[in-house]
N, C-alpha and C positions, 0 to 999 in steps of 0.2 A: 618693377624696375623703374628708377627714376630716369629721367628722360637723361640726363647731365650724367655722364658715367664714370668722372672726373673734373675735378676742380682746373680751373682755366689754368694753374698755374702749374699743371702738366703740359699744357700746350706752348709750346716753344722750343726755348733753348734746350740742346740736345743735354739726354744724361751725363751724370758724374762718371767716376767710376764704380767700380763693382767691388763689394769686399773682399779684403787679402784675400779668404778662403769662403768663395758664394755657397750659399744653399742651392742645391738642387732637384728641382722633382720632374721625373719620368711622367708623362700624358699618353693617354692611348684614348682616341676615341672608338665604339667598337657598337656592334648590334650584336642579337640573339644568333645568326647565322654565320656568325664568324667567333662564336662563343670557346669552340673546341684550340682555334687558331688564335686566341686569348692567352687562352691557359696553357699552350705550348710557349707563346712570348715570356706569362710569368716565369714562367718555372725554369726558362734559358736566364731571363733577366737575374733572377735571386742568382742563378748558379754564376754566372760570368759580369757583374754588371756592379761597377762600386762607384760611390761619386754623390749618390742619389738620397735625398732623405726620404722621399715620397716618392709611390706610384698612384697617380690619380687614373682612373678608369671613367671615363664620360659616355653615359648612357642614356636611352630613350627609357622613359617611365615604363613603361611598361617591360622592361627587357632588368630593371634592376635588380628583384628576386633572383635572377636567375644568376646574374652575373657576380652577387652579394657570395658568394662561393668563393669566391678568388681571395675576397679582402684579408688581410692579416693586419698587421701593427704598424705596418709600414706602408700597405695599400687599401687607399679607399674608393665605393664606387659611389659617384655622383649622378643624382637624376637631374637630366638637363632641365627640368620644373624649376631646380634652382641654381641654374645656368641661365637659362634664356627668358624672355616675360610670355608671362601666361597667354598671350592674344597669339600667338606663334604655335598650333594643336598640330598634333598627329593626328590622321586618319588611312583607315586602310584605302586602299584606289582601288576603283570599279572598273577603271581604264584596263586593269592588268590582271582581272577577275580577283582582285584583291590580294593578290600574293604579294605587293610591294606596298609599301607607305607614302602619305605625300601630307605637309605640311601647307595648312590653308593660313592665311590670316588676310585683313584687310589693307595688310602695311605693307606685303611685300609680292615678289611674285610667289605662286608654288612651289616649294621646294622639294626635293627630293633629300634621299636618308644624307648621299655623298656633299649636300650645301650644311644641310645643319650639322652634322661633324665637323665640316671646316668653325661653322659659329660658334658651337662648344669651345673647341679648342683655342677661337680669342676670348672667349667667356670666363674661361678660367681665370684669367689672371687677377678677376675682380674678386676672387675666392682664395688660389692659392697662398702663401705668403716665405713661397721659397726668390730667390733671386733670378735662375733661370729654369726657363720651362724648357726640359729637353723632350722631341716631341719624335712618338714610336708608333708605326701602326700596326694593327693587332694583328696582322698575317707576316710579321716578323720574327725570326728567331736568334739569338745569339750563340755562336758556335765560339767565338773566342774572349778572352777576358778582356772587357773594354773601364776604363774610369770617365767619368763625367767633366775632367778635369782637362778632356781636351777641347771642350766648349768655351775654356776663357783665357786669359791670360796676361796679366800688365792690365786686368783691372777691366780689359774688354770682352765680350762677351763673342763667336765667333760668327758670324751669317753665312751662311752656305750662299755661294755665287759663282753660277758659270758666264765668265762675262761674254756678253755680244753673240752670243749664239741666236737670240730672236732675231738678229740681220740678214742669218742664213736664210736659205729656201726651207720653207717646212717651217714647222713650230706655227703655225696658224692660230692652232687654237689657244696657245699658249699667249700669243702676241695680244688677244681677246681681251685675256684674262691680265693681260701686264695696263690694255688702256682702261680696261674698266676699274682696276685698280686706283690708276691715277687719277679718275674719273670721283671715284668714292673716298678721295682724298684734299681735291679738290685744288690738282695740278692738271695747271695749264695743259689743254691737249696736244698741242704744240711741242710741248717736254715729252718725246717718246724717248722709253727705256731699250735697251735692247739685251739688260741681262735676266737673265732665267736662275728662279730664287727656288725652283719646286724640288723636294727632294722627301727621302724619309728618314728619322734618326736626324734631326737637324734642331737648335737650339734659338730661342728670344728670351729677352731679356724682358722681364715682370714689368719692370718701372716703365721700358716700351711701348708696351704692345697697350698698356692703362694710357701713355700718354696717342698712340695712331688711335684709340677707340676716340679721345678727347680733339684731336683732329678732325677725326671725318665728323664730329657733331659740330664743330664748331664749323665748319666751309658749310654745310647744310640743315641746322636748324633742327636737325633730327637728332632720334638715336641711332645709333650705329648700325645694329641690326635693322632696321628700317633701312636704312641706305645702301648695306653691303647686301641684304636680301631681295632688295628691287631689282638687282642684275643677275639672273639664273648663269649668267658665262661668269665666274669669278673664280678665285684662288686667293686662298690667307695668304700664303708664302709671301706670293707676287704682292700682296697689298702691306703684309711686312716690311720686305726687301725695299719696295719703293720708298714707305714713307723712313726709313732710315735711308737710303741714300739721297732720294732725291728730296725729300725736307730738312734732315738733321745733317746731312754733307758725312755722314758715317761714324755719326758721333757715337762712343762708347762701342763698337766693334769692329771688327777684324774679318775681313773676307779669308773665304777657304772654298778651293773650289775640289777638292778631294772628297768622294762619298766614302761614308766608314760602311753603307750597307751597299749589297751587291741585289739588287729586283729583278727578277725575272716580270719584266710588265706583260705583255702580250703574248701572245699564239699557245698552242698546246700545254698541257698538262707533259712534262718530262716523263720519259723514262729514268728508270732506276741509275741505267749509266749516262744518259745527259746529265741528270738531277749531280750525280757524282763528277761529269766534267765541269757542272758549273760553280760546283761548293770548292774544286781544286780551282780553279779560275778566278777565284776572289783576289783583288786587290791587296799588297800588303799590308794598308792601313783599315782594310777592311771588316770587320768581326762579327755582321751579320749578314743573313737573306732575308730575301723578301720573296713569298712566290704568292703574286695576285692574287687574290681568294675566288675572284671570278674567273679567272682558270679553270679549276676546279682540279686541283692536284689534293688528292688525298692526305687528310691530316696522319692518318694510320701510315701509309707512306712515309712522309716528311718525317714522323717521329724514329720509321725504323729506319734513315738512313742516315741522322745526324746521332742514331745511336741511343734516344729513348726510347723507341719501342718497347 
């Protein structure tokens, strides 16, 4: 990869607009163990899911055989070999008698599987060549018909943003992840944000996210991945979100702070009749779950209750 990962004359003045009717491709970053909770997303996404020319699937080298099962005409899967640069290795870890992965290089700190998914997934954009990257995690499923067409409109592209919520009590680790954002962009620390960008099923704009990679090289001299991988506390979203608000003043999008997917993040694996209060419990503008994969709620489950089994 070349050090430069965009010509200077991404850096600046914020985007145009976006064509009458954008291109758009679906992103999942995914591993070997959330393989089965892949292939339940495909198979909700073809059935309920239009807007989309492409589903890119981003994966570790050694996970893409397995995953190369999914691909059809319209979905490809990508080894992050040619996403990210070669000095960036997987290795298994002795820490954890090897059952997890962890990413050595000399450039940044150690990472884990959850940082280089987030890297993929601004990797991409030096690849894809659709307009906007709508971005799905692979323990998602789609229960209702959704269009990609709610990602733009008048030419802007949509950012998911809960304002001011970092001001409350709590959100700590998120507040981490909003300075070191600003940090790897290379705003003033004194500029703290206080909105919270994280979400799932949420969209950027291509010509963006190529011109934040061409910012954080230019405030430090680096590449991107050298700079956003020196901080193990980090979030894309949060380093998104900032540099479209607090660099380009929200040029070319539109805030929306409505989630179209409903996550169950933490505690227990459901039962059959939670699982079922919480799919009637959905938002109306809502049309997918989310159930953690670290849960551990059964994929055989989740299939027979949404009615694949």
């Amino acid at each position: 990869m070349n050090k430069r990962f965009v010509p200077d004359a991404l850096v600046g003045p914020g985007p145009g607009l976006l064509p009458e009717t954008p291109t758009a491709a679906v992103v999942t970053a995914s591993y070997a163990p959330d393989f089965e909770r892949c292939r339940l997303l495909c198979e909700t996404l073809d059935r309920h899911v239009s807007g989309a020319a492409h589903h890119y699937i981003l994966v570790e080298h050694r996970d893409v055989a397995l995953f190369r099962q999914l691909e059809t005409n319209r979905r490809t899967v990508l080894d992050e070999r040619d996403l990210l640069p070669r000095w960036l290795r997987a290795f298994d870890d002795p820490l954890s008698l090897f059952r997890r992965r962890v990413w050595f290089s000399l450039k940044t700190q150690p990472l884990r599987g959850w940082h280089v998914q987030q890297l993929r997934r601004i990797a991409i954009a030096a690849h894809a060549r659709e307009d906007v990257l709508v971005f799905c995690d692979s323990d998602v499923a789609f229960l209702k018909a959704f269009d990609c067409g709610a990602f733009w409109r008048d030419g802007k592209a949509r950012l998911f943003r809960r304002d001011g919520v970092l001001a409350d009590d709590g959100h700590d680790e998120h507040r981490i992840w909003s300075r070191n954002a600003g940090s790897a962009l290379g705003i003033d620390p004194s500029r703290a944000s206080a909105h919270d960008y994280i979400s799932t099923l949420i969209a950027w704009r291509r010509d963006t996210v190529l011109a934040m990679c061409g910012q954080i090289e230019k405030a430090h001299g680096r590449a991107w991945v050298e700079v956003v991988g020196s901080a193990r506390r980090f979030s894309e979203c949060m380093i998104y979100g900032r540099y479209v608000d607090d660099l380009q003043d929200g040029a070319g999008h539109f805030h929306g702070s409505e989630e179209f997917c409903r996550v169950h993040w933490t505690g227990e694996a459901l039962s059959d009749d939670e699982f079922r209060r919480f799919v009637a419990g959905m938002a109306p503008q809502q049309v997918a779950i989310g159930m953690q994969s670290f849960i551990g709620t059964d994929i055989g489950r989740i299939r027979r209750l949404i009615g694949l089994g």
